[in-house]
PAZAPA-4460 file (N, C-alpha, C; in steps of 0.05 Angstrom, whole numbers, plus 32768, in hexadecimal, padded with zeros to 4 digits):
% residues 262
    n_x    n_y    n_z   ca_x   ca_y   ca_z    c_x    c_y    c_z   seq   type   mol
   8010   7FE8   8000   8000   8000   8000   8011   8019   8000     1      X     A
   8007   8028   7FFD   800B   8048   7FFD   8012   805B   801F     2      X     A
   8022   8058   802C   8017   8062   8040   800B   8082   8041     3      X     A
   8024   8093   8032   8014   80B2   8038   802D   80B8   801A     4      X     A
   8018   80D2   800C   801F   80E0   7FFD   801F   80FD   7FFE     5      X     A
   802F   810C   7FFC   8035   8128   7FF3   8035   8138   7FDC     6      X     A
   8031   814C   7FD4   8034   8161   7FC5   8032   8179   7FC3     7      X     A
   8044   8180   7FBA   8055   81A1   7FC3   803C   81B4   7FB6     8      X     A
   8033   81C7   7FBC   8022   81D9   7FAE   8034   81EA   7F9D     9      X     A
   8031   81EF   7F84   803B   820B   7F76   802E   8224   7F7E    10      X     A
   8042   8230   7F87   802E   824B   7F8E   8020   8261   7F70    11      X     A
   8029   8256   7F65   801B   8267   7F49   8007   824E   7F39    12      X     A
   8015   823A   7F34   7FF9   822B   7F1D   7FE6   821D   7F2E    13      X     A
   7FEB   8213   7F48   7FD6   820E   7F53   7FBC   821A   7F56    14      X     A
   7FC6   8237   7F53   7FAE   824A   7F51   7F9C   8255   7F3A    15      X     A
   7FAD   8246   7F28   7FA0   8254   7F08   7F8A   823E   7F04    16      X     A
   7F7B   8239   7EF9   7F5B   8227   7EF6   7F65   821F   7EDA    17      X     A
   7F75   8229   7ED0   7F72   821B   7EB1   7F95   8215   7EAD    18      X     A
   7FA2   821A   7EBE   7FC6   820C   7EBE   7FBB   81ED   7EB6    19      X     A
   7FD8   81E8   7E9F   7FD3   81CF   7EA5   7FCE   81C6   7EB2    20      X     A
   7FC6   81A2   7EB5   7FCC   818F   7ED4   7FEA   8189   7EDB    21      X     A
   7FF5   8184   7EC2   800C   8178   7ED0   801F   818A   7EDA    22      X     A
   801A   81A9   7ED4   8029   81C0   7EF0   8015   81BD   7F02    23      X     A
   800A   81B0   7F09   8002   81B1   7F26   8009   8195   7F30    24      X     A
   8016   8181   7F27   802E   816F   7F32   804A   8170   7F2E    25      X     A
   8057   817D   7F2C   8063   8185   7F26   8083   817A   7F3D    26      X     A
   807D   8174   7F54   8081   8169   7F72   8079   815B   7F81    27      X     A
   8082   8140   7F8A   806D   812C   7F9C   8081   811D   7FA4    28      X     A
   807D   810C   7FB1   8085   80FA   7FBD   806A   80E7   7FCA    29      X     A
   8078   80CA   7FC5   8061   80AF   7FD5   8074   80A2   7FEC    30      X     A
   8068   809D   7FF8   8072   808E   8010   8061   8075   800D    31      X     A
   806F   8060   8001   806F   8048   7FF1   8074   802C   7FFC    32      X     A
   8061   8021   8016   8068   8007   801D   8072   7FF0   800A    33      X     A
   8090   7FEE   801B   809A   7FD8   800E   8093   7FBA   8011    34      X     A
   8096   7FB0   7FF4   8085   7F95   7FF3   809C   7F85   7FFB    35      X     A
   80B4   7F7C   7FFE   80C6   7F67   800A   80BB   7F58   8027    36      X     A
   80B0   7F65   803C   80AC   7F64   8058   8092   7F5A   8050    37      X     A
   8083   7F56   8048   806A   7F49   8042   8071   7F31   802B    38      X     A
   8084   7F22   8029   8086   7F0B   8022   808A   7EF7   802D    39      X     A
   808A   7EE0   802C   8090   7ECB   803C   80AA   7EC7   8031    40      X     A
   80B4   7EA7   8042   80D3   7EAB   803B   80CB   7E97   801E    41      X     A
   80DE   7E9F   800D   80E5   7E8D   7FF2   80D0   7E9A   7FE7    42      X     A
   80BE   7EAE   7FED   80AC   7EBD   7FD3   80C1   7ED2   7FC2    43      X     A
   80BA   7ED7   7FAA   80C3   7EED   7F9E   80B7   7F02   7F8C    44      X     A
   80B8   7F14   7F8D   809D   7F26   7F7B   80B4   7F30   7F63    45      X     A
   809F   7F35   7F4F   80A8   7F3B   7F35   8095   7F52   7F2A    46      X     A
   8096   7F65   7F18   8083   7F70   7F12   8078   7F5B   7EEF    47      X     A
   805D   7F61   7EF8   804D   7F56   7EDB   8057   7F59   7EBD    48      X     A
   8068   7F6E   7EC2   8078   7F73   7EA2   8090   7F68   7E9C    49      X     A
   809D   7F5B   7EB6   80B2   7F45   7EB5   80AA   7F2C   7EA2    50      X     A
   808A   7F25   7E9C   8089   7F07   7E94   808E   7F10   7E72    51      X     A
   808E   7F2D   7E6C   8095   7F35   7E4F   80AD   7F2C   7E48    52      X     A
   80C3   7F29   7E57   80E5   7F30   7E4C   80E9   7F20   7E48    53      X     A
   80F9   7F1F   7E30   8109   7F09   7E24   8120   7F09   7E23    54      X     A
   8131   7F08   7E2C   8152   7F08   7E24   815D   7F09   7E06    55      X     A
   8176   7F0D   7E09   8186   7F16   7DF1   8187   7EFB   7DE2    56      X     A
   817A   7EDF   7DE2   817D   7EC2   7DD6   815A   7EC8   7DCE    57      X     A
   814D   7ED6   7DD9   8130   7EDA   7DCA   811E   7EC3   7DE4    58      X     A
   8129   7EBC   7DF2   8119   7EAC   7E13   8110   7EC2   7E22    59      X     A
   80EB   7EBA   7E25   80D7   7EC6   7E3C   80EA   7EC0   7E4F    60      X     A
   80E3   7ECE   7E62   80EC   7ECF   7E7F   80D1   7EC0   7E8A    61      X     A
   80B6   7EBE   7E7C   80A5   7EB5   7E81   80AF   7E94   7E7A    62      X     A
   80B9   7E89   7E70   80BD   7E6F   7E64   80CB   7E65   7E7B    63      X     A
   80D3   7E78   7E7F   80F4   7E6D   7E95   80E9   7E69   7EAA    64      X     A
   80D6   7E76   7EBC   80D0   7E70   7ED0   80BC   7E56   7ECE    65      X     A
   80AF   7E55   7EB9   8090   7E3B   7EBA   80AD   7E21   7EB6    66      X     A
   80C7   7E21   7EAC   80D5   7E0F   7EAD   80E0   7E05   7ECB    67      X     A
   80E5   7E24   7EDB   80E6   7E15   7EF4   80D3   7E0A   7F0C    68      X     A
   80C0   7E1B   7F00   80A3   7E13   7F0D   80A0   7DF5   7F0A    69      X     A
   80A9   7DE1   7EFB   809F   7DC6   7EFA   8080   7DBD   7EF3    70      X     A
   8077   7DE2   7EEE   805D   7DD1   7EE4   8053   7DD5   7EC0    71      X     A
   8042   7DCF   7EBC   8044   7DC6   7E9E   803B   7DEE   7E99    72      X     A
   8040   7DF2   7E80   8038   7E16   7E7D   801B   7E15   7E83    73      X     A
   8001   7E04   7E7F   7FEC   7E0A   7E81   7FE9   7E0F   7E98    74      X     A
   7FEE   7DF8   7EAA   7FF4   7E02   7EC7   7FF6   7E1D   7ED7    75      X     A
   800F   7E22   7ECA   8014   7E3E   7ED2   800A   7E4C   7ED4    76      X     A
   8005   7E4C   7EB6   7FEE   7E63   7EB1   7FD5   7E63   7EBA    77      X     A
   7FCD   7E50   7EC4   7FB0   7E53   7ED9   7FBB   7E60   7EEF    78      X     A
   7FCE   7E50   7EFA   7FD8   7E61   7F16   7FE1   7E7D   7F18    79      X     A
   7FE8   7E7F   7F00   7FEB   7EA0   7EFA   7FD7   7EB1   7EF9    80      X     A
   7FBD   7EA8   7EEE   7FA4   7EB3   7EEA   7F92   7EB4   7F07    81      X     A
   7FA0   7EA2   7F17   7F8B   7E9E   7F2B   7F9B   7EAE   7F3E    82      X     A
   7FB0   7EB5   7F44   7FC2   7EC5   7F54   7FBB   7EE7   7F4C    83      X     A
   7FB5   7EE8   7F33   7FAC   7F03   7F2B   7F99   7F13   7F30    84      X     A
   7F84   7F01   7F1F   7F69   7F08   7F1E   7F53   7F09   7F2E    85      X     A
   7F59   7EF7   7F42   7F3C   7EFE   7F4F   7F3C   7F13   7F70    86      X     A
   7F54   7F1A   7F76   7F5D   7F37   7F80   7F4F   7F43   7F68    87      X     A
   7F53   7F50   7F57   7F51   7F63   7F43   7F2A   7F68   7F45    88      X     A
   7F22   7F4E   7F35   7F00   7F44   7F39   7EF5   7F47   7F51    89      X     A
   7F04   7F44   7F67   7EF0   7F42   7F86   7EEB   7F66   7F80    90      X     A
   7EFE   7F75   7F86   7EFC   7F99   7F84   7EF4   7F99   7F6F    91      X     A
   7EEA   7F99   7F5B   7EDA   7FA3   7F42   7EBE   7F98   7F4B    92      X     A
   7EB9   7F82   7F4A   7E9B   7F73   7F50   7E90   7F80   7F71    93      X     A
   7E9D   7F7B   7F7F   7E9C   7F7F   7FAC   7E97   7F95   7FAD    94      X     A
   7EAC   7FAC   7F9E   7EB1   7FCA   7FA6   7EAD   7FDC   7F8F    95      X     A
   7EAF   7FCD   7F7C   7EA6   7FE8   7F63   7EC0   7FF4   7F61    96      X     A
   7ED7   7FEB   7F62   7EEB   7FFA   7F62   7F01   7FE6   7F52    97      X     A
   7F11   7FF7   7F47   7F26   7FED   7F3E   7F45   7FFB   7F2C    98      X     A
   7F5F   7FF5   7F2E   7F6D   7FF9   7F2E   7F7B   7FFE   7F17    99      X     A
   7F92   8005   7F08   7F9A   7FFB   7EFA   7FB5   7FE2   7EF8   100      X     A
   7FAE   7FD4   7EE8   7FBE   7FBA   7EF7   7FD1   7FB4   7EE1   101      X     A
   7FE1   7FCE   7ED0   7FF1   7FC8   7EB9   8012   7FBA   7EC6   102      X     A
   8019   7FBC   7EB8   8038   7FAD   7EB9   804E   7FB0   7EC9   103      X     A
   804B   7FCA   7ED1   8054   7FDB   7EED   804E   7FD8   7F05   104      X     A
   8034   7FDD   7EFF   8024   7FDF   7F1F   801C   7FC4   7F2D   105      X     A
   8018   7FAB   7F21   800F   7F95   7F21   8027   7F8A   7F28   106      X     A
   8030   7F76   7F46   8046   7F6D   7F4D   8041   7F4D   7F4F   107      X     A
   804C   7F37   7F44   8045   7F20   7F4B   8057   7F19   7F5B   108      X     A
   804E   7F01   7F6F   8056   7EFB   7F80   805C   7EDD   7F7E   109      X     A
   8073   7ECC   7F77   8079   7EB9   7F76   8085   7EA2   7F89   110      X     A
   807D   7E8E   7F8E   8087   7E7A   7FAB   80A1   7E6A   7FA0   111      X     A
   80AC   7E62   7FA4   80C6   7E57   7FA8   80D4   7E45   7F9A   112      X     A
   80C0   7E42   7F82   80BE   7E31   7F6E   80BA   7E44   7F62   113      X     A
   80B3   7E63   7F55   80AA   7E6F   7F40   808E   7E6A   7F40   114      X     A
   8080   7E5D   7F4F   805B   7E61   7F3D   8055   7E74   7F4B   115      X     A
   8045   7E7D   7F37   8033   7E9D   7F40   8024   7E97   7F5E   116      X     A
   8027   7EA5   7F6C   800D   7EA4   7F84   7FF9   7EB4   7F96   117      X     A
   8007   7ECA   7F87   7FF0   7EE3   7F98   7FF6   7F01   7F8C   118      X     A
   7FF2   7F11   7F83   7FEB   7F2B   7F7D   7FF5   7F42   7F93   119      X     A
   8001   7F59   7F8A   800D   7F68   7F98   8002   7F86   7F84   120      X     A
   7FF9   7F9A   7F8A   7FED   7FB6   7F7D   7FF6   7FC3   7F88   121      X     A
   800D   7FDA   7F77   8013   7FFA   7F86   8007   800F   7F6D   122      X     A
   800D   8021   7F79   8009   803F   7F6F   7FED   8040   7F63   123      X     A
   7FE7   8049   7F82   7FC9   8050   7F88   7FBD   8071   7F89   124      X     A
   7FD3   8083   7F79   7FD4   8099   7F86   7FBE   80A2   7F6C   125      X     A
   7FB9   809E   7F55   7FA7   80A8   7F36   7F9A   8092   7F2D   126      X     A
   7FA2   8079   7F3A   7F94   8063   7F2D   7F82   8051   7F34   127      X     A
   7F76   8059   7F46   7F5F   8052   7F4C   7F3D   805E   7F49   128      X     A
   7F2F   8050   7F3E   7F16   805D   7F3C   7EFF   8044   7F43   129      X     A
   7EED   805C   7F40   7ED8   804A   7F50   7EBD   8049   7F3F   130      X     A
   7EA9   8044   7F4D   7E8E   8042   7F38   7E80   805B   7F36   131      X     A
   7E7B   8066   7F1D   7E68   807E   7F27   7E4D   8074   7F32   132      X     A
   7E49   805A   7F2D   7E2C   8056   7F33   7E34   804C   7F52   133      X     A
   7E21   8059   7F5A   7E1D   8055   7F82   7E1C   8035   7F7E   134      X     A
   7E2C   8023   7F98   7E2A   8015   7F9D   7E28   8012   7FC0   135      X     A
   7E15   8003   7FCC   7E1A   8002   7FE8   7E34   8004   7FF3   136      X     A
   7E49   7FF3   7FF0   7E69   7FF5   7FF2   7E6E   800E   7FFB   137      X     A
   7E62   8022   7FEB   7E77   8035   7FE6   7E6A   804F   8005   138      X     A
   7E52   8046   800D   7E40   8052   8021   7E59   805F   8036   139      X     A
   7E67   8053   803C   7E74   8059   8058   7E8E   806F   804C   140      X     A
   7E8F   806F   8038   7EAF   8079   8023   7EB0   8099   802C   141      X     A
   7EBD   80A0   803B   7EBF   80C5   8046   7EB8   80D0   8027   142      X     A
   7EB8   80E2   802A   7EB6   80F8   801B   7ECC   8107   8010   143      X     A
   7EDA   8106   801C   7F03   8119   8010   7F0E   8101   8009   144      X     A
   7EFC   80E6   800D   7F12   80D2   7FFE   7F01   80D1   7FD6   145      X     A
   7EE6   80D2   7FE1   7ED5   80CE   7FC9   7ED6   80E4   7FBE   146      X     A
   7EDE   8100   7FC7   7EE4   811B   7FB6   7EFE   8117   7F9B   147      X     A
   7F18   8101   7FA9   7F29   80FC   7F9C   7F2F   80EB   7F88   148      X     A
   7F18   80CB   7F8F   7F10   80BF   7F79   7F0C   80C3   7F63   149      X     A
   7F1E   80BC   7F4A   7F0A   80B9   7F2C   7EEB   80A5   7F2B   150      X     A
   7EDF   80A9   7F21   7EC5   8099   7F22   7ECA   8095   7EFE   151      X     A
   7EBB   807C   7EF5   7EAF   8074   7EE4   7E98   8069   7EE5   152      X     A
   7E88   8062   7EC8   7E72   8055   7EC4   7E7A   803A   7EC8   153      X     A
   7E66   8021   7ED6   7E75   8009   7ED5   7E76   8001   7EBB   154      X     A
   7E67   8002   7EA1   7E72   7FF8   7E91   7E93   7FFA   7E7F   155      X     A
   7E9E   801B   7E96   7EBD   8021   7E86   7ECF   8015   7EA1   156      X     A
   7EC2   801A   7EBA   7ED7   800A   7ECD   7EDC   7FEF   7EC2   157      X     A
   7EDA   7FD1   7EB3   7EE9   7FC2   7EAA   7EFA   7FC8   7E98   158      X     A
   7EF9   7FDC   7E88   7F11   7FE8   7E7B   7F2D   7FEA   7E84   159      X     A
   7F2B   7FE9   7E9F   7F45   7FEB   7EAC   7F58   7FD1   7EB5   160      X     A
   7F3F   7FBA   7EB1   7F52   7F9F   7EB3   7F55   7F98   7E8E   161      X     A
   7F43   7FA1   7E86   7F42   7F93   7E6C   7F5C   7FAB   7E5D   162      X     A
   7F5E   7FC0   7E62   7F70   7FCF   7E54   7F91   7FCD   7E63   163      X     A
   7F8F   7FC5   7E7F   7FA7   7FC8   7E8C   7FB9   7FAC   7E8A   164      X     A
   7FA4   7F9E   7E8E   7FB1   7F80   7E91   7FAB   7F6C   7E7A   165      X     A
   7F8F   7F70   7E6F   7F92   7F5D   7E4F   7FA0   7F61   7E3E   166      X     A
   7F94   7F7F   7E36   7FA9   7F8C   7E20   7FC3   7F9A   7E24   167      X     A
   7FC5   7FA5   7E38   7FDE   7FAC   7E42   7FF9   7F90   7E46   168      X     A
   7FED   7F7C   7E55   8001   7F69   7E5C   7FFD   7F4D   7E4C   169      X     A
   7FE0   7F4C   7E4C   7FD8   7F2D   7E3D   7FD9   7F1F   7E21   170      X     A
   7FD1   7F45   7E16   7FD6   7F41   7DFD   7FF7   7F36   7DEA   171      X     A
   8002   7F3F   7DFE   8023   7F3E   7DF9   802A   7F1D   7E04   172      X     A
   8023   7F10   7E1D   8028   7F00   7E25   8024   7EE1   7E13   173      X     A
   8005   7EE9   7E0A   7FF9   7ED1   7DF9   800B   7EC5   7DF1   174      X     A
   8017   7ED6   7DD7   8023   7EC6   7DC7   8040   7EC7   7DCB   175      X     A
   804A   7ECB   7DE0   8056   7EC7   7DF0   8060   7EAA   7DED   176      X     A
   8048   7EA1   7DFC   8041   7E85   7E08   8039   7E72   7DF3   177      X     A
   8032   7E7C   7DDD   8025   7E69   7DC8   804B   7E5B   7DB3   178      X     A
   8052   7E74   7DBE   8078   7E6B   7DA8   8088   7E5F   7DC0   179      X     A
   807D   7E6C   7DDB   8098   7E57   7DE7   808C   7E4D   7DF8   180      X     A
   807A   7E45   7DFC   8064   7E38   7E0E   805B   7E1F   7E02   181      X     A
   8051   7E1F   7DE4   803F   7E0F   7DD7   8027   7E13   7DDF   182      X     A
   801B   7E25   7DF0   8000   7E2F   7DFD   7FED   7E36   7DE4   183      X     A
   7FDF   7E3F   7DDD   7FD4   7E48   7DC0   7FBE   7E5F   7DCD   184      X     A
   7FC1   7E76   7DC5   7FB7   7E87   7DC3   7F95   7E89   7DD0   185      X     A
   7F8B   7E7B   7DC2   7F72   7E78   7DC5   7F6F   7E65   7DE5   186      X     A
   7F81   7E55   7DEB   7F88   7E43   7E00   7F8E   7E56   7E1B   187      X     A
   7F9A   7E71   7E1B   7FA1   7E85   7E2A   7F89   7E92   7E2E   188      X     A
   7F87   7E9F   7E25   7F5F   7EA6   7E20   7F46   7E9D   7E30   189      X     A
   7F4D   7E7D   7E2A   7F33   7E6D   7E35   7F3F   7E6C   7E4E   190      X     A
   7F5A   7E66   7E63   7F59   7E6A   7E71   7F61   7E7F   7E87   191      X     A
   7F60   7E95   7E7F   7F57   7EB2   7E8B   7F3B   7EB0   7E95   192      X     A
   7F28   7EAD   7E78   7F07   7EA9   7E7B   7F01   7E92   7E93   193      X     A
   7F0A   7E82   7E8F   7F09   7E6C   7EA0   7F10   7E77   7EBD   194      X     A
   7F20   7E88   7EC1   7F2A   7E93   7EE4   7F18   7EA3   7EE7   195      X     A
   7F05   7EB2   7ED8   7EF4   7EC6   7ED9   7EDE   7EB9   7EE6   196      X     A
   7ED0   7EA3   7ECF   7EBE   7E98   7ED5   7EBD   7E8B   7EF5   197      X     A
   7ED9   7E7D   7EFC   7ED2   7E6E   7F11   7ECF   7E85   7F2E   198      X     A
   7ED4   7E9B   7F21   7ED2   7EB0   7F3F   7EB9   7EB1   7F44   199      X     A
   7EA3   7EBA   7F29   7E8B   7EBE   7F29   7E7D   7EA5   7F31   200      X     A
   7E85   7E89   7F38   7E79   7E73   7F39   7E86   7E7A   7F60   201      X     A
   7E96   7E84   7F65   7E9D   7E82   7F84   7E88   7E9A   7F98   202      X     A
   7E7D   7EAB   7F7E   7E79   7EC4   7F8A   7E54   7EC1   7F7F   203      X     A
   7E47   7EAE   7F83   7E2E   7EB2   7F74   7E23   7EC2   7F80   204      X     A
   7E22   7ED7   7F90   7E10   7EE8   7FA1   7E1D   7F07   7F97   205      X     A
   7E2D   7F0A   7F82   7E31   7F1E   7F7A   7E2C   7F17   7F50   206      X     A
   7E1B   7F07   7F4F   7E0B   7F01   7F38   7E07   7F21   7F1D   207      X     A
   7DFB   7F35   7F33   7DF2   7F4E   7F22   7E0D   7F61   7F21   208      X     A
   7E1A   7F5F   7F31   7E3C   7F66   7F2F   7E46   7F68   7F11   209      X     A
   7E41   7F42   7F18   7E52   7F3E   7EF8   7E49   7F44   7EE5   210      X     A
   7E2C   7F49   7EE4   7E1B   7F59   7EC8   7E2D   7F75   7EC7   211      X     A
   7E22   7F82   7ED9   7E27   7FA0   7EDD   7E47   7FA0   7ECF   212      X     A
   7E5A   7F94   7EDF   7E72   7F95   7ED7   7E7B   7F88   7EC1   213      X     A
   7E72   7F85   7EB5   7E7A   7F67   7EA0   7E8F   7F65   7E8C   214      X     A
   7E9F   7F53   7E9A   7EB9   7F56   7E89   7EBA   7F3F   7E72   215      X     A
   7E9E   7F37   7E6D   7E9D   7F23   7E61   7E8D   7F1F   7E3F   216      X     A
   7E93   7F42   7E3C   7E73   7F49   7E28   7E89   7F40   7E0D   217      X     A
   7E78   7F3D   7DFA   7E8A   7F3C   7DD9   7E99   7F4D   7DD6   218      X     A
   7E99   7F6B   7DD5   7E9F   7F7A   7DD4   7EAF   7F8F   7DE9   219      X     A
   7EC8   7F97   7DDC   7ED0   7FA7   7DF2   7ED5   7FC1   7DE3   220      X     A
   7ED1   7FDF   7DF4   7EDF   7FF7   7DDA   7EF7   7FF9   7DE8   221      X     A
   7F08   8007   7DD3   7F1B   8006   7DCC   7F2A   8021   7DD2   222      X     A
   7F37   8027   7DE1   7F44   8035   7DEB   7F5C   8044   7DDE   223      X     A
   7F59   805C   7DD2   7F6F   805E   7DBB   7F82   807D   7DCC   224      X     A
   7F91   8076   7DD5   7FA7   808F   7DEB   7FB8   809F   7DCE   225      X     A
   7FBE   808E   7DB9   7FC9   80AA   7DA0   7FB4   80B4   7D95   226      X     A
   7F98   80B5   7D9C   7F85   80C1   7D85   7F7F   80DE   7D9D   227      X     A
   7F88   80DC   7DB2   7F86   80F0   7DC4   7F9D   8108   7DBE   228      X     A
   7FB5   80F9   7DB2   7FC5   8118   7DAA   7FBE   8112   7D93   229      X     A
   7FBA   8103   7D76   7FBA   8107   7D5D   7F98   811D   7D53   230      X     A
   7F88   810C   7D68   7F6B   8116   7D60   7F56   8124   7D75   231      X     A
   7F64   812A   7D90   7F48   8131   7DA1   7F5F   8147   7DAC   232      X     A
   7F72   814B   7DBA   7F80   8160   7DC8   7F91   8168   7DB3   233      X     A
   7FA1   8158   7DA3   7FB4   8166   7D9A   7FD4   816C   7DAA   234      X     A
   7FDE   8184   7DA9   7FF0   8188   7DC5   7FEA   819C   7DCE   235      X     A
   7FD5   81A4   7DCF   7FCE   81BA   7DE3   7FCE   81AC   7E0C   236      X     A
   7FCE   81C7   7E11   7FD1   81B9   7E35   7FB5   81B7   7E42   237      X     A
   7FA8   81B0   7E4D   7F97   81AE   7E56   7F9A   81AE   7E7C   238      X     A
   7F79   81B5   7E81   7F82   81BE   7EA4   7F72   819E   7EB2   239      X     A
   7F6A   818F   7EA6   7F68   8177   7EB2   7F72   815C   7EA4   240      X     A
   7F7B   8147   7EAD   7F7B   8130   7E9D   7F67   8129   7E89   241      X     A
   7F74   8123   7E77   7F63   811B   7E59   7F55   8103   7E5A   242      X     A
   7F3D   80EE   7E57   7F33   80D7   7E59   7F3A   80D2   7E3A   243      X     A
   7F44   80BB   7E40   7F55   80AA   7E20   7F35   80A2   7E12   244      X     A
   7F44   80B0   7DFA   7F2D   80AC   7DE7   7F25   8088   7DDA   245      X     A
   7F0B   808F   7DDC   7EFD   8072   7DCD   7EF4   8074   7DB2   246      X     A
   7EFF   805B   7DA2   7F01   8058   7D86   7EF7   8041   7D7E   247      X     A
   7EDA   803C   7D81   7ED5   8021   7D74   7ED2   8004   7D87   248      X     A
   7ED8   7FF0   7D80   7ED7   7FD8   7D8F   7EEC   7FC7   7D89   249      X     A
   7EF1   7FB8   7D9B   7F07   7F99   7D95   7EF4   7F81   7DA0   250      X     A
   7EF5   7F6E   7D91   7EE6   7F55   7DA5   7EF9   7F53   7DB9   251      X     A
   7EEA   7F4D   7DCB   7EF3   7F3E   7DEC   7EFA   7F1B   7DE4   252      X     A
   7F17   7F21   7DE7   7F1E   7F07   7DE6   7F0F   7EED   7DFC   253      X     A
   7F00   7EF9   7E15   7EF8   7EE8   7E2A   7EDB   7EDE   7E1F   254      X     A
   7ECB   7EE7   7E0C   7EB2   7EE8   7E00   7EB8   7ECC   7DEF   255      X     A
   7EAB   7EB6   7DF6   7EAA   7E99   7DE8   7EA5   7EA0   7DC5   256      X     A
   7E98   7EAE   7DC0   7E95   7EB4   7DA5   7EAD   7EC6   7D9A   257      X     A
   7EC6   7ED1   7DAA   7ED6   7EDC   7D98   7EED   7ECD   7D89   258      X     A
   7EF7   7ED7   7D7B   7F13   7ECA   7D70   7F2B   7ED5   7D78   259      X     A
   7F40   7ED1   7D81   7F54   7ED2   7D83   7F65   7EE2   7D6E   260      X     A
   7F69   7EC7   7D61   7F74   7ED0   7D4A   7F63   7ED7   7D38   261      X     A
   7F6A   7EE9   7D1F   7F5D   7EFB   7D05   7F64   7ED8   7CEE   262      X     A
***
């Protein structure tokens, strides 16, 4: 966790209403609980963008560990999915809230053998948002904490697993796993969907959750961050953060009717 954050006021752009945003961060500091002291012995944490690298011979770092792991890659990769995801799912479905869980921020946590086993989340200071739609959960939530919150519609809060961690990390990983795995694409896919499903089968009393939230529809839109300088801002400065522009749709690889591959 986060314990306490700071930031310095500018005595001049803090006061202008239309200064950029980013002169008004300009200075900060986090005071950043360290994750080592919260491991057990023979755990090791990695960040999620570690399972990307390949060395200078063209070898995942992801290959290397499912080799010492002793277990077969499908294996893994459930245990990978199940170490991830349903932290992520309990706060999106329970709380209406959720994080971004890209390649940075997302820490895995590995036992002594290399298999995945539990989930570690920092930098909580912009990346968290919550539901605009009232949820009981949220009844007890102060007021200077909910003043600071981003809110979304629940149908864009899944955007943030599906944009941070599918397409941000998964998309890259697949085929990954399909050249040095022998995993197949479509095989990676089904079991993601498969870790999803079995949460919703643990959690049947949050049934309308999973509607509301549904990370499971055909369709997902599409999130386009260069059509925000090529086509909507440009480089002009702006006095609040920009919401990344939407362009269209991609099928949801987790949707039984999509394809994988073109």
């Amino acid at each position: 966790g986060e314990v306490a954050s700071v930031a310095v006021e500018h005595p001049l752009y803090d006061h202008l209403p239309e200064a950029p945003y980013q002169y008004k961060e300009l200075l900060g500091a986090i005071w950043r609980e360290p994750l080592p002291p919260r491991l057990a012995p023979g755990e090791r944490a990695r960040t999620l963008a570690s399972l990307l690298h390949t060395d200078p011979t063209g070898r995942a770092f992801t290959a290397e560990l499912v080799q010492r792991s002793g277990l077969s890659p499908e294996t893994w990769l459930k245990r990978l999915f199940a170490a991830l995801l349903p932290p992520l799912l309990h706060f999106l479905y329970r709380y209406g809230t959720v994080f971004s869980p890209h390649g940075e921020n997302a820490i895995v946590v590995f036992d002594e053998n290399d298999v995945p086993v539990r989930l570690a989340i920092k930098d909580f200071v912009d990346d968290v948002n919550v539901s605009a739609r009232a949820l009981p959960e949220h009844a007890s939530m102060p007021d200077e904490v909910r003043a600071v919150l981003l809110t979304e519609e629940p149908s864009f809060l899944t955007q943030f697993i599906h944009s941070g961690l599918f397409v941000g990390v998964f998309r890259y990983l697949s085929p990954l796993c399909e050249e040095q795995l022998g995993v197949s694409e479509d095989t990676f896919w089904s079991l993601v969907r498969a870790e999803i499903v079995r949460h919703h089968a643990r959690f049947p009393e949050l049934k309308e959750r999973f509607e509301l939230f549904d990370m499971l529809t055909p369709e997902i839109e599409r999130l386009c961050l260069n059509r925000n300088r090529l086509h909507v801002d440009g480089y002009r400065d702006r006095a609040s953060r920009p919401h990344a522009a939407i362009h269209g749709t991609v099928p949801n690889p987790l949707h039984p009717s999509a394809r994988v591959r073109e």
